[in-house]
C-alpha positions in Angstrom: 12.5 -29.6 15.1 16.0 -29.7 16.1 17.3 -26.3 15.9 21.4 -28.1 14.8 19.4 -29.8 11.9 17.3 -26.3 10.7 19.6 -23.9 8.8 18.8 -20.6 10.1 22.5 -18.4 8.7 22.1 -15.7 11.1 24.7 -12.4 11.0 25.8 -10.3 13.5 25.0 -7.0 11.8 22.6 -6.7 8.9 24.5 -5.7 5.3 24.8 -2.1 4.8 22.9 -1.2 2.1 19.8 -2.6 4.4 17.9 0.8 5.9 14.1 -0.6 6.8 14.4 -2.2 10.1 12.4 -5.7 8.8 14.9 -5.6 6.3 17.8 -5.8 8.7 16.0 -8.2 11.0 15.0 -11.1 8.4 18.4 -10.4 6.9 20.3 -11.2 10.6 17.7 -13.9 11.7 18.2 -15.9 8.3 14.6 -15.1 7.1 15.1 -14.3 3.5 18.8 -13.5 1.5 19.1 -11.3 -1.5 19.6 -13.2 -5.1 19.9 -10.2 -7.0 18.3 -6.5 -6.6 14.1 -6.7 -5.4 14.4 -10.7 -5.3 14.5 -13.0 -2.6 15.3 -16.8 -1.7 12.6 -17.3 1.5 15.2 -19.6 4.0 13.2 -22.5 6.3 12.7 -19.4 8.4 11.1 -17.0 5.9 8.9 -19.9 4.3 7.4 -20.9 8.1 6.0 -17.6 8.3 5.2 -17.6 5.2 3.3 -20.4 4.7 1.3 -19.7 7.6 0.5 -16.8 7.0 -1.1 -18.3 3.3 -3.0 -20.8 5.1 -5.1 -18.1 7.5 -5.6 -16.4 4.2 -6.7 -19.6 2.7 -8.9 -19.9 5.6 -10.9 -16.8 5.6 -11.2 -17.2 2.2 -12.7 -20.4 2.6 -15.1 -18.7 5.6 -16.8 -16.4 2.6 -17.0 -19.2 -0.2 -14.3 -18.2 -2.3 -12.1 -21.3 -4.2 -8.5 -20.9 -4.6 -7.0 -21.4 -8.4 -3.9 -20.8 -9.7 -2.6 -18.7 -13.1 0.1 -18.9 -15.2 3.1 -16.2 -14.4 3.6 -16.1 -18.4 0.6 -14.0 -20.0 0.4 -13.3 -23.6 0.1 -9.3 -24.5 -2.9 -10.2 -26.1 -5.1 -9.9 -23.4 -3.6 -6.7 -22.1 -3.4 -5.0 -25.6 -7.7 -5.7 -25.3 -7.8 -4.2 -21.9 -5.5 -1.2 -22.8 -3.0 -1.6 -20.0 -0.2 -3.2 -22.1 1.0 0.3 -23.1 -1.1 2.5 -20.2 0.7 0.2 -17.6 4.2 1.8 -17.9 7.8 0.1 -17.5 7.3 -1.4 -14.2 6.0 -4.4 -17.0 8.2 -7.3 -17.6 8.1 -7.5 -20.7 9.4 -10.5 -23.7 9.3 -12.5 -26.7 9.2 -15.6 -27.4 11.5 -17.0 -29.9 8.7 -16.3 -32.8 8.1 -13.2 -31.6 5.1 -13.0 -29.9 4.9 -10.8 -26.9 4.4 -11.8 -23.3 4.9 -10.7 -20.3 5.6 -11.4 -16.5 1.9 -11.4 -14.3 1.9 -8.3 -12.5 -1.4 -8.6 -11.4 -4.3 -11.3 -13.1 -7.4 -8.9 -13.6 -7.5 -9.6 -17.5 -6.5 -13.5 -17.5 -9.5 -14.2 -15.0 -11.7 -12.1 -16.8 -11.0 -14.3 -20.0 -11.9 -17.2 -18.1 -15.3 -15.8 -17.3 -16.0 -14.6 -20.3 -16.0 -17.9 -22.1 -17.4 -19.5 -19.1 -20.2 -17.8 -17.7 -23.2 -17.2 -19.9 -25.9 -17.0 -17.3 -27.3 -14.2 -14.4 -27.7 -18.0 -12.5 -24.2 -18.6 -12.1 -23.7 -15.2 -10.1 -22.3 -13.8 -7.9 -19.0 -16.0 -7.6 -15.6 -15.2 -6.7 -12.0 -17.0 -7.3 -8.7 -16.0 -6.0 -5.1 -17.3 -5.8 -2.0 -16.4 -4.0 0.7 -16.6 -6.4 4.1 -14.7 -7.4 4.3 -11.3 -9.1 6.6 -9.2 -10.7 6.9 -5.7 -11.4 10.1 -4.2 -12.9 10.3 -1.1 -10.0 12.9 1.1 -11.1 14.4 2.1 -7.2 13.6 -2.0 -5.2 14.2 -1.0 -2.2 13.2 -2.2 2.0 14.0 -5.6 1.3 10.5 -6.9 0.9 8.4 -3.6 0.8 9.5 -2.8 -2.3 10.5 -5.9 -4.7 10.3 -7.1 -8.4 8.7 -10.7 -7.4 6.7 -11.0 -4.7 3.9 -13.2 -3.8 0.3 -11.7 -3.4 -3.3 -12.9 -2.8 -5.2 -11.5 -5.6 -9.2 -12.6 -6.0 -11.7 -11.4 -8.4 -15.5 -11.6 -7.9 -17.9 -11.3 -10.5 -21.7 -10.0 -10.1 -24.8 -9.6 -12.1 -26.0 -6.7 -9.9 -24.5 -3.3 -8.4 -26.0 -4.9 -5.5 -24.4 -8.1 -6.1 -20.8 -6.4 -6.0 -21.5 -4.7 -2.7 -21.8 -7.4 -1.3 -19.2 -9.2 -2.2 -16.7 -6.2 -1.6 -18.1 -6.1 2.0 -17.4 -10.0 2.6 -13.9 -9.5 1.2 -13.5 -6.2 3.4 -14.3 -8.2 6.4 -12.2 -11.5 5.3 -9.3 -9.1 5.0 -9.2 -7.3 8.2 -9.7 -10.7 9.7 -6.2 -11.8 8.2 -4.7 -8.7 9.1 -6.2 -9.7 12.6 -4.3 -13.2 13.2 -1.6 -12.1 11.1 -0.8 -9.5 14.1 -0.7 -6.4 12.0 -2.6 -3.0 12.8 -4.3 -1.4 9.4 -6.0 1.7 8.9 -8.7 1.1 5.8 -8.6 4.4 4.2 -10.0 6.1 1.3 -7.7 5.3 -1.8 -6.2 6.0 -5.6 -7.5 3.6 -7.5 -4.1 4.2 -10.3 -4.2 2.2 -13.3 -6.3 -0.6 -12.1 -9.7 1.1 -13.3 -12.8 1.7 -11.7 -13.6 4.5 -9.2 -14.0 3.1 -5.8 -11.5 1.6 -4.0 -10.2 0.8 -0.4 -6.4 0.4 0.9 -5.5 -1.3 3.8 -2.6 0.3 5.1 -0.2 -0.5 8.1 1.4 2.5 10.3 4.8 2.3 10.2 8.1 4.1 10.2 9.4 2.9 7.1 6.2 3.6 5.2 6.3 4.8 1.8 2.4 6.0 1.8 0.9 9.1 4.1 -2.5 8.5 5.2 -4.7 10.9 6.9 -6.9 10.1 9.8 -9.1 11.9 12.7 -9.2 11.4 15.8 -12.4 9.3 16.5 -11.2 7.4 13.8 -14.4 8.4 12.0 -11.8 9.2 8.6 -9.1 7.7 6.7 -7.5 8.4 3.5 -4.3 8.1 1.8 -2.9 11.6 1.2 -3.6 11.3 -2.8 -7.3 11.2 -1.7 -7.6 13.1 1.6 -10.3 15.8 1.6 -9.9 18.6 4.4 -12.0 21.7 5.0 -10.5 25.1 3.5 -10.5 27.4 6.9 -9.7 30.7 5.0 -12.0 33.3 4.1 -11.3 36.5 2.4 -13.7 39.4 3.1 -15.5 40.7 0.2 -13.9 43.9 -1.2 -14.5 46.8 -4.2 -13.5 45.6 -7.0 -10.5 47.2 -8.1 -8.7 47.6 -11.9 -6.9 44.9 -13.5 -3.0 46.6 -13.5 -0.1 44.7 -14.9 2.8 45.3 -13.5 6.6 43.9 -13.5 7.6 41.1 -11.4 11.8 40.3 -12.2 12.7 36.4 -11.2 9.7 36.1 -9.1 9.2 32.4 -10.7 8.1 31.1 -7.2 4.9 32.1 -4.9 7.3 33.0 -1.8 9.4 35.1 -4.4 6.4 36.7 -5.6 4.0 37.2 -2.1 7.9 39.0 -1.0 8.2 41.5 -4.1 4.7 42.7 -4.0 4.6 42.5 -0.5 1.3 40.4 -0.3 0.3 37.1 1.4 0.2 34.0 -0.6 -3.9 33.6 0.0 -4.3 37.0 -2.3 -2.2 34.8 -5.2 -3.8 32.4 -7.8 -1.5 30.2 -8.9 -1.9 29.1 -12.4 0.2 25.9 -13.8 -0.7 24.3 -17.5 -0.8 20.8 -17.8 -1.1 18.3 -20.8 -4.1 15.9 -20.2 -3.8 13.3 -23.3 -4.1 15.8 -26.0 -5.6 18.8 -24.6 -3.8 21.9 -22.6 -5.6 22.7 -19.1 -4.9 25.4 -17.4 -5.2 24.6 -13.5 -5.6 27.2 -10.8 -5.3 27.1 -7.1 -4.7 29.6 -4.4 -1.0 30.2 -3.9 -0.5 29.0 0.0 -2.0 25.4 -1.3 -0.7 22.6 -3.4 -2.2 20.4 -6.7 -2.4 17.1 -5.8 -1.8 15.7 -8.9 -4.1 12.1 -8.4 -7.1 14.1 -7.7 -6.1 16.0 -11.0 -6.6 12.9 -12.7 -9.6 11.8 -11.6 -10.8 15.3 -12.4 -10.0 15.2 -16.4 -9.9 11.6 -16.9 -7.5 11.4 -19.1 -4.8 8.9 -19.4 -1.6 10.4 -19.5 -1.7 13.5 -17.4 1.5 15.6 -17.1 2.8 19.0 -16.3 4.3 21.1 -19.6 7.7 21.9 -20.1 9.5 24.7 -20.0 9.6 24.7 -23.5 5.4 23.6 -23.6 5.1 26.0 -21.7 7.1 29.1 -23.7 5.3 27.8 -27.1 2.0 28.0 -26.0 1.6 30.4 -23.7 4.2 33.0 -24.5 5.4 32.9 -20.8 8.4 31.1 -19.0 7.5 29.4 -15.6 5.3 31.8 -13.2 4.0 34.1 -15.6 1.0 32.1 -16.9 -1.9 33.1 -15.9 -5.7 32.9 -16.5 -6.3 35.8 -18.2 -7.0 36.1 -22.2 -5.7 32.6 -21.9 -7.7 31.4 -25.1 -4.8 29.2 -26.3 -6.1 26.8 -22.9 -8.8 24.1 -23.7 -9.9 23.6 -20.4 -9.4 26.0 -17.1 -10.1 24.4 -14.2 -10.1 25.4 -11.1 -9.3 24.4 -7.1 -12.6 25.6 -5.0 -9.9 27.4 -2.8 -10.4 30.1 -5.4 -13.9 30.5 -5.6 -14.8 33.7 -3.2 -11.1 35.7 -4.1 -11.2 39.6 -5.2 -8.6 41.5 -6.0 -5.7 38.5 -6.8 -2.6 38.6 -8.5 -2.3 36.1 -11.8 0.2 35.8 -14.0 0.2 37.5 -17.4 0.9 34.9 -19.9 4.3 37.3 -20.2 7.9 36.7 -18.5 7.9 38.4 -15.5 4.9 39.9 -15.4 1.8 39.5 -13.6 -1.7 41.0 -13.4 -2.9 42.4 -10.0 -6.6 42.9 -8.6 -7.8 40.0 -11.5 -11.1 38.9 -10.3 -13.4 35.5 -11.6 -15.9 36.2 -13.8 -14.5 40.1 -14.6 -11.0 39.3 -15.8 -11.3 35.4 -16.4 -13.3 32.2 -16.9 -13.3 29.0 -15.2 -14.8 25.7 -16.7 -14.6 23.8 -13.8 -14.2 24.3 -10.1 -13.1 20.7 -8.0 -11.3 19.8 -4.7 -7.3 19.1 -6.8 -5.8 20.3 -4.0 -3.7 18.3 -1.1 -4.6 18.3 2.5 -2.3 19.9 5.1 -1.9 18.4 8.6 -4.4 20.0 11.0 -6.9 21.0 9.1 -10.4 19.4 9.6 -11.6 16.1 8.5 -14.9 16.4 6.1 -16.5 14.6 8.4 -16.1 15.8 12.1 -14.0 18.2 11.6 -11.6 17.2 13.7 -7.7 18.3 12.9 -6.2 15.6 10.2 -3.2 14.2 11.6 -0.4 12.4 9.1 0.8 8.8 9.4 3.5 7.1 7.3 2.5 3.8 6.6 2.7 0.6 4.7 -0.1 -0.5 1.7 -0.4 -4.3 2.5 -3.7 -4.6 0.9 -6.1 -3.2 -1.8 -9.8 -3.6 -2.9 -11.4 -2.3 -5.9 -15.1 -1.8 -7.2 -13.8 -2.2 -11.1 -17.6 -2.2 -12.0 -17.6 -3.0 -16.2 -13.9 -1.7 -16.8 -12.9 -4.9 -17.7 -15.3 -6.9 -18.9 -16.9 -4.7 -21.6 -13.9 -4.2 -23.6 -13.0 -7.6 -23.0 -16.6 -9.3 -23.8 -17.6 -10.8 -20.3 -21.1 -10.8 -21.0 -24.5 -12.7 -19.6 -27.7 -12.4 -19.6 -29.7 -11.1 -17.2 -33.4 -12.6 -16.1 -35.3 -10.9 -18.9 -32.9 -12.6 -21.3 -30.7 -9.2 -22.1 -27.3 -9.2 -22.5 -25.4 -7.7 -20.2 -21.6 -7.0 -18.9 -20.1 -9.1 -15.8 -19.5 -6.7 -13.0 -16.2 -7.3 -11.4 -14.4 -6.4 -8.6 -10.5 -7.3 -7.5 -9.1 -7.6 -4.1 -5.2 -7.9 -3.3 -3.1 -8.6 -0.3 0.6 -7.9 -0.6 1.5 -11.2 1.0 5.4 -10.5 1.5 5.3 -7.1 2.1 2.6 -7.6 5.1 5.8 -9.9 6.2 7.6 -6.9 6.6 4.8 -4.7 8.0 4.6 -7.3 10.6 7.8 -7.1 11.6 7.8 -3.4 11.6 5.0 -3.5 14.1 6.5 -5.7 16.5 10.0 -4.8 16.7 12.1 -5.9 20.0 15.3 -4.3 21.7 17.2 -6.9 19.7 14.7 -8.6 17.8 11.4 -10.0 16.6 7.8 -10.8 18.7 6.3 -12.5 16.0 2.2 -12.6 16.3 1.2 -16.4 17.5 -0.5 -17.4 14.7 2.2 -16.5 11.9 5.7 -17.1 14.1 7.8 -19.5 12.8 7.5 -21.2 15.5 5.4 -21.1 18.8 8.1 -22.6 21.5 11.4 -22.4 21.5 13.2 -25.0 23.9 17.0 -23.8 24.8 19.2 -26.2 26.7 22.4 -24.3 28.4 24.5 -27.6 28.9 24.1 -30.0 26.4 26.7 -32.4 28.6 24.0 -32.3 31.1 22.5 -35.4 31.1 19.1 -33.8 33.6 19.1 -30.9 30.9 18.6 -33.0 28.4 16.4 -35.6 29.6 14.2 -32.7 30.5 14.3 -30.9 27.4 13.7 -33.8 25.3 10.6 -34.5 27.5 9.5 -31.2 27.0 10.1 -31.4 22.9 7.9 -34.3 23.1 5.3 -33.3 24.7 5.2 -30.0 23.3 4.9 -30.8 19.8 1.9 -32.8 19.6 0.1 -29.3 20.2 2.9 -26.7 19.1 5.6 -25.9 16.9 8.5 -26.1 18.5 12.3 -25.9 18.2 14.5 -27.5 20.3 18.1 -25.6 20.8 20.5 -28.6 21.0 23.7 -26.8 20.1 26.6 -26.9 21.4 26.7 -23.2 21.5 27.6 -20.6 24.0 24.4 -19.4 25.9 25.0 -16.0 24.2 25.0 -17.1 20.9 21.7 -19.1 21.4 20.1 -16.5 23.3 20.9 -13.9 20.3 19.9 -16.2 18.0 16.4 -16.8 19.7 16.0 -12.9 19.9 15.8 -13.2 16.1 13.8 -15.9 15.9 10.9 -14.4 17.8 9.2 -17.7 19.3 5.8 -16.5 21.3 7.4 -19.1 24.1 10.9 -19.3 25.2 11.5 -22.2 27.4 15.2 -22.1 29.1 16.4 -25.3 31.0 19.3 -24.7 32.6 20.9 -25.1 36.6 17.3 -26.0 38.2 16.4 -28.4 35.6 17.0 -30.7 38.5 14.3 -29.6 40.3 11.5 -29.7 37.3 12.0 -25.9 37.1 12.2 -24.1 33.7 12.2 -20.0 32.9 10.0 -18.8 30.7 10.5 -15.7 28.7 8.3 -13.7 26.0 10.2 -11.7 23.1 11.0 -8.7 24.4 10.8 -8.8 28.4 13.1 -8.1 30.5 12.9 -10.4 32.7 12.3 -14.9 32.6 9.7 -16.2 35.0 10.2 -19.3 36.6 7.5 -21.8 35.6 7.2 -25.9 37.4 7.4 -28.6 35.0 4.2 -29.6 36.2 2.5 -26.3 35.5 4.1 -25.9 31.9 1.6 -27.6 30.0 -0.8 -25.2 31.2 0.8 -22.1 31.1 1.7 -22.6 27.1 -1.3 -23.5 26.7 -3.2 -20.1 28.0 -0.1 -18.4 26.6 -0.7 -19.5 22.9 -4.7 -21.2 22.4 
């Protein structure tokens, strides 16, 4: 390819409003351009990577027997209304009508419209386990788009669904798609972490997340040292450390507590630390009112709630909630005669307390030496709490150490979530009827783009792995009224692209324009002919070194060829 014939509209600084580093980058090296706020237009540039980075999917895909299909974007609401996401989903939905009123929406993700499929086309045990997939466009209405590509309304994402007749079935099929994925993240060049994950409004209970360390990142994710643990910080477990001494019982007092409507207001006035306070905040799960407690130097992680109650809406009460039903503005509640509280559950951090202080259910007033079982009831103890950095991993209790990351990928065990309400049935060998069990794997295809980049950022541009860089050798000619130049470099092109990709700099540019522009481009191989092209000798520079080596004509071939195969 002849680099004056490819459009590549590079800029000299990236736009403003561009804060993620990939962002800037594909921005400045012509990658991708804005069409209005969380879309993108992919450039020659953009689609290169792109497109190969779809075909190694395609390919591991292919390695574990999966078939690729494709789904309509358009979906009626239909389907979603008989899953129970069309409402549970939220606004990130594109919703519309159609002009006779019929409701459809914009594919977020494909979990119901392959699920239809099987369910009117698999009837037997004999036809399982089989798995489909597709990489296609999605779009989700985000209400902050944001990082260029991280964080879009459209994007394009592998998404496959496997169905099973066994628990056994759906293992394996989860490990195979485990292993296909890390191989793509693999060639793709980009470092993950799989870690323990939320498994949000897609359903089920067991889920992985493959997520990419990276500055930018949006998600925490906590991991040990031998690398024996890894989860995302809505699911990390860590080992409680503190342990109060048992102590005499003492009498329940209540005593007055003026604006202390915060634990560090409240350990200050009564001159206690925030381990001797249990911190009691009601929440509205669905229809009922739960009381949850945990001790006051920790924090309710508000995911592991959920999972907890199973509910579907799960919120936090308003100041209003809060005066109506318990009598008490923010920090007074507490857990004591709290009989207008359907449910009190309970972190473990306060099983083994004595002597605490709780609120009252009264403005500014709390109860002191309030002890479990004595003074109040608990109908559930659980881990709701959220790790803190350095304390042990549940496994080898080693300290947990944060990492801000990208999520490029996501698998799910979705068991019967799906196909029960939706009818996917078969039966099984003793001729009973039973429901398909599913499972649904994803790969954020667009925003690995960026994670990629993010990974393998340069003084002044992009290394872009081998397998997914837009292309493999990039030819730069100094002089192009040098007639050895370019005899030598249009040799070289030839040769060259039987095996590689390659672009061949013929502009009449100044040597610092080309070399900036091939600092954005990223090219594994940069081959510079210049004032020894005379003698058959080239430089030869990777994407971020500091210094060219000089390479013979004769031992080019070679050398590219270790270099990239």
């Amino acid at each position: 390819m002849r680099q004056s014939k490819f459009f590549m509209p590079t800029l000299k600084e990236a736009p403003s409003d561009a804060v993620a580093e990939s962002h800037k980058l594909m921005l400045r090296g012509g990658y991708i351009r804005q069409v209005t706020a969380g879309v993108y237009s992919y450039l020659p540039l953009g689609y290169r990577v792109l497109r190969k980075a779809e075909n190694i999917m395609e390919e591991e895909m292919e390695k574990i027997n999966v078939p690729e299909m494709i789904m309509p974007h358009l979906l009626p609401a239909t389907m979603w209304q008989e899953s129970g996401r069309y409402k549970k989903y939220g606004d990130e939905m594109f919703r519309l009508s159609d002009r006779h009123g019929r409701e459809s929406l914009l594919g977020p993700t494909h979990e119901e419209t392959f699920t239809e499929i099987i369910a009117k086309n698999l009837k037997s045990y004999k036809q399982m386990p089989i798995a489909l997939y597709q990489i296609q466009t999605k779009f989700r209405d985000e209400n902050r788009p944001r990082f260029g590509l991280l964080r879009g309304r459209e994007f394009i994402m592998l998404d496959a669904y496997s169905f099973a007749a066994t628990r056994e079935q759906l293992d394996e099929q989860f490990d195979d798609e485990a292993r296909a994925f890390k191989a793509i993240f693999d060639r793709c060049g980009v470092k993950v972490h799989p870690v323990i994950a939320d498994s949000g409004t897609m359903g089920g209970k067991n889920s992985t997340e493959f997520q990419a360390p990276a500055a930018i990142g949006e998600d925490t994710i906590a991991t040990n040292e031998s690398g024996t643990y890894a989860a995302n910080l809505e699911m990390a477990k860590s080992i409680d450390t503190f342990k109060q001494e048992p102590e005499e019982l003492k009498e329940l007092t209540k005593v007055a507590t003026p604006d202390c409507d915060s634990i560090e207001k409240l350990a200050a006035f009564l001159k206690v630390p925030a381990t001797r306070i249990v911190k009691s905040i009601l929440f509205v799960a669905d229809d009922q009112k739960v009381l949850v407690l945990i001790r006051g130097d920790k924090q309710i992680n508000k995911v592991k709630l959920g999972h907890v109650l199973d509910a579907d809406e799960v919120r936090e009460a308003t100041a209003e909630e809060l005066i109506e039903i318990t009598g008490s503005a923010k920090g007074g509640v507490g857990p004591v005669d709290a009989a207008w509280a359907d449910k009190i559950v309970a972190d473990e951090t306060v099983k083994n307390l004595f002597n605490v202080v709780v609120g009252a259910n009264e403005t500014d007033y709390q109860y002191e030496n309030a002890n479990l079982d004595r003074d109040f009831k608990v109908d559930e103890f659980a881990d709701i709490r959220t790790a803190n950095e350095g304390e042990p991993d549940p496994i080898d209790h080693e300290p947990l150490k944060f990492t801000t990351s990208i999520e490029v990928g996501h698998i799910f065990k979705l068991g019967t979530y799906y196909t029960e309400t939706m009818g996917a049935d078969f039966l099984d060998n003793n001729g009973k009827t039973q429901p398909v069990i599913m499972g649904s794997y994803g790969i954020g295809v667009t925003r690995m783009l960026s994670a990629v980049v993010e990974q393998h950022l340069t003084e002044n541009g992009i290394a872009w792995p081998k397998e997914i860089a837009p292309f493999e050798v990039h030819i730069i000619q100094m002089k192009m009224n040098d007639d050895e130049q370019t005899a030598l470099a249009e040799k070289l092109e030839k040769e060259l692209s039987v095996s590689y990709d390659v672009l061949y700099d013929d502009r009449k540019e100044r040597p610092g324009v080309k070399f900036n522009d091939a600092d954005l481009l990223g090219a594994p191989i940069r081959i510079t002919i210049g004032r020894k092209a005379s003698e058959g000798i080239v430089e030869v520079k990777h994407p971020g070194d500091s210094e060219a080596v000089e390479v013979h004509i004769d031992d080019l071939t070679d050398f590219v060829e270790k270099e990239l195969r």
